[in-house]
Backbone as CSV, one residue per row, in Angstrom:
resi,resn,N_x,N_y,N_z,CA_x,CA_y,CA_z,C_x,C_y,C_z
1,UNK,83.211,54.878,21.436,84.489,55.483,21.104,84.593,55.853,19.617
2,UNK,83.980,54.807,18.697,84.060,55.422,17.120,83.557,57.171,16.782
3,UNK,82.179,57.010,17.541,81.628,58.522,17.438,82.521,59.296,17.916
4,UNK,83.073,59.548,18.837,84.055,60.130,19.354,85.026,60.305,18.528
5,UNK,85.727,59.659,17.711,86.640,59.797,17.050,86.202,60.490,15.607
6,UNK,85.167,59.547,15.076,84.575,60.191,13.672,84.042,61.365,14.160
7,UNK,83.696,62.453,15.656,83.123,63.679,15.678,84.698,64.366,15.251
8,UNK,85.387,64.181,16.349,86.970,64.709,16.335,87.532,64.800,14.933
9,UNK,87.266,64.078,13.964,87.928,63.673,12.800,86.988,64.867,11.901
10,UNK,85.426,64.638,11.851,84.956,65.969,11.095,84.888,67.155,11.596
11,UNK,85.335,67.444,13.143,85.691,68.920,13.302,87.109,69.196,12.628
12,UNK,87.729,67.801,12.197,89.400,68.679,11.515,88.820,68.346,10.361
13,UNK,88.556,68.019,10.244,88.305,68.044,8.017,87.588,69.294,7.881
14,UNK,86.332,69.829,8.368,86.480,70.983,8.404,87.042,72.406,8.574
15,UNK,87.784,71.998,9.718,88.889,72.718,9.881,89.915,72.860,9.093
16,UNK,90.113,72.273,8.109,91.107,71.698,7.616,90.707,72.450,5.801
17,UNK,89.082,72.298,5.703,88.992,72.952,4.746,88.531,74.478,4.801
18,UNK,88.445,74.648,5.748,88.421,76.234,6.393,90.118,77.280,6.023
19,UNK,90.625,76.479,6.582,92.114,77.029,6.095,92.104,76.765,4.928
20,UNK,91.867,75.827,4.155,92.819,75.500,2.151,91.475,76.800,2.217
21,UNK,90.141,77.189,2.136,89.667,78.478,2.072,90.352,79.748,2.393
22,UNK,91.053,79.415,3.461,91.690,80.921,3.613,92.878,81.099,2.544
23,UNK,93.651,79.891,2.337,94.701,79.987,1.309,94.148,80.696,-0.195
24,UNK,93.312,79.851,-0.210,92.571,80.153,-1.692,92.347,81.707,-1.583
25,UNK,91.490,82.213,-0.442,90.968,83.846,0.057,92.093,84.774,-0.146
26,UNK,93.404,84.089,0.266,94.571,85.316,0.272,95.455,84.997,-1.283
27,UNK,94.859,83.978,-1.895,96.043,84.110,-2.854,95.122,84.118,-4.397
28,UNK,93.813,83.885,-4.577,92.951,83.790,-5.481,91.763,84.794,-5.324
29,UNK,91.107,84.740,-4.944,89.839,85.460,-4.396,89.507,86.013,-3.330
30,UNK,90.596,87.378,-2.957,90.826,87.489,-1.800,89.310,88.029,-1.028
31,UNK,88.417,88.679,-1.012,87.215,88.400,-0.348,86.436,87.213,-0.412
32,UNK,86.214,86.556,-1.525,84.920,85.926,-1.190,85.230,84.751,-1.019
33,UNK,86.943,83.880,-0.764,87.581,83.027,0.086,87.348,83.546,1.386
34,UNK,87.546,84.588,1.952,87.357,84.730,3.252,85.933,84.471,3.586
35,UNK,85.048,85.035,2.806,83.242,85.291,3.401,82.745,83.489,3.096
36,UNK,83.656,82.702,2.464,83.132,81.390,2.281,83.862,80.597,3.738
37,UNK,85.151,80.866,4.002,85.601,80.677,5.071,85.059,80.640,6.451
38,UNK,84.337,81.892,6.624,83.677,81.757,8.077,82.914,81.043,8.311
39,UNK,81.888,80.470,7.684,80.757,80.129,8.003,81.432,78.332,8.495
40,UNK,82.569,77.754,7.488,83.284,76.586,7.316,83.817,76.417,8.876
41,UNK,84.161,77.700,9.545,85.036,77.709,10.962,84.356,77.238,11.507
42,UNK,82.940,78.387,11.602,82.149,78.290,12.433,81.639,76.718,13.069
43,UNK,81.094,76.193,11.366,80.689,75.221,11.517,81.542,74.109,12.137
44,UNK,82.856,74.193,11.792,83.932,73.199,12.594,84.387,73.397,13.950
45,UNK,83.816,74.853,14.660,83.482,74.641,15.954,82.615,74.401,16.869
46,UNK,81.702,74.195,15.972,80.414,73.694,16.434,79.751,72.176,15.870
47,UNK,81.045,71.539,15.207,80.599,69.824,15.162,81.534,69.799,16.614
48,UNK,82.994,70.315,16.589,83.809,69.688,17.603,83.136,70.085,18.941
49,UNK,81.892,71.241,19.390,81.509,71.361,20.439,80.092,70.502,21.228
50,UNK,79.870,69.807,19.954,78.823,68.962,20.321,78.900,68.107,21.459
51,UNK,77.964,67.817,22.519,78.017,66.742,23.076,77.635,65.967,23.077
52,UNK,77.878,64.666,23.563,77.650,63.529,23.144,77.259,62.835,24.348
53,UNK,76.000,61.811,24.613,75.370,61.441,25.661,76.420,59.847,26.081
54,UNK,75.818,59.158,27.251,76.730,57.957,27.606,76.326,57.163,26.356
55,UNK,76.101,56.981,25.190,75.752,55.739,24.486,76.540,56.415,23.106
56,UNK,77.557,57.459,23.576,77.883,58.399,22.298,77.388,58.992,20.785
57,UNK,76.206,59.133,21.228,75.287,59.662,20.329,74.894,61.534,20.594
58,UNK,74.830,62.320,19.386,75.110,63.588,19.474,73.506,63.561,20.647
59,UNK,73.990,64.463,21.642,72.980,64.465,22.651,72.591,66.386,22.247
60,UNK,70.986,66.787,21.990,70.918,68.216,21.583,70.230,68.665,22.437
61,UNK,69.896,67.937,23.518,69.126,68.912,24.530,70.094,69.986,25.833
């Protein structure tokens, strides 16, 4: 259950710094906040899509 929670927890911290990127993108550096942004999404939908085997360990096959 911890993995589970610590996966859940770094798909929102990423998420989380994906947006303060977009803030920064629209109010400071409006392109290259955005082009730093995507890759941050991306990546925070793809920790939260991981699966995880019965012993909750990231399973990659």
């Amino acid at each position: 259950m911890p993995q589970k929670i610590s996966k859940l927890f770094l798909a929102s911290l990423m998420l989380a710094a994906a947006i303060a990127l977009i803030i920064i993108g629209v109010t400071l550096l409006p392109v290259f906040g955005f082009i730093l942004a995507l890759p941050v999404i991306a990546l925070s939908f793809y920790i939260y899509s991981l699966h995880l085997n019965d012993r909750c360990e990231i399973d990659l096959s």
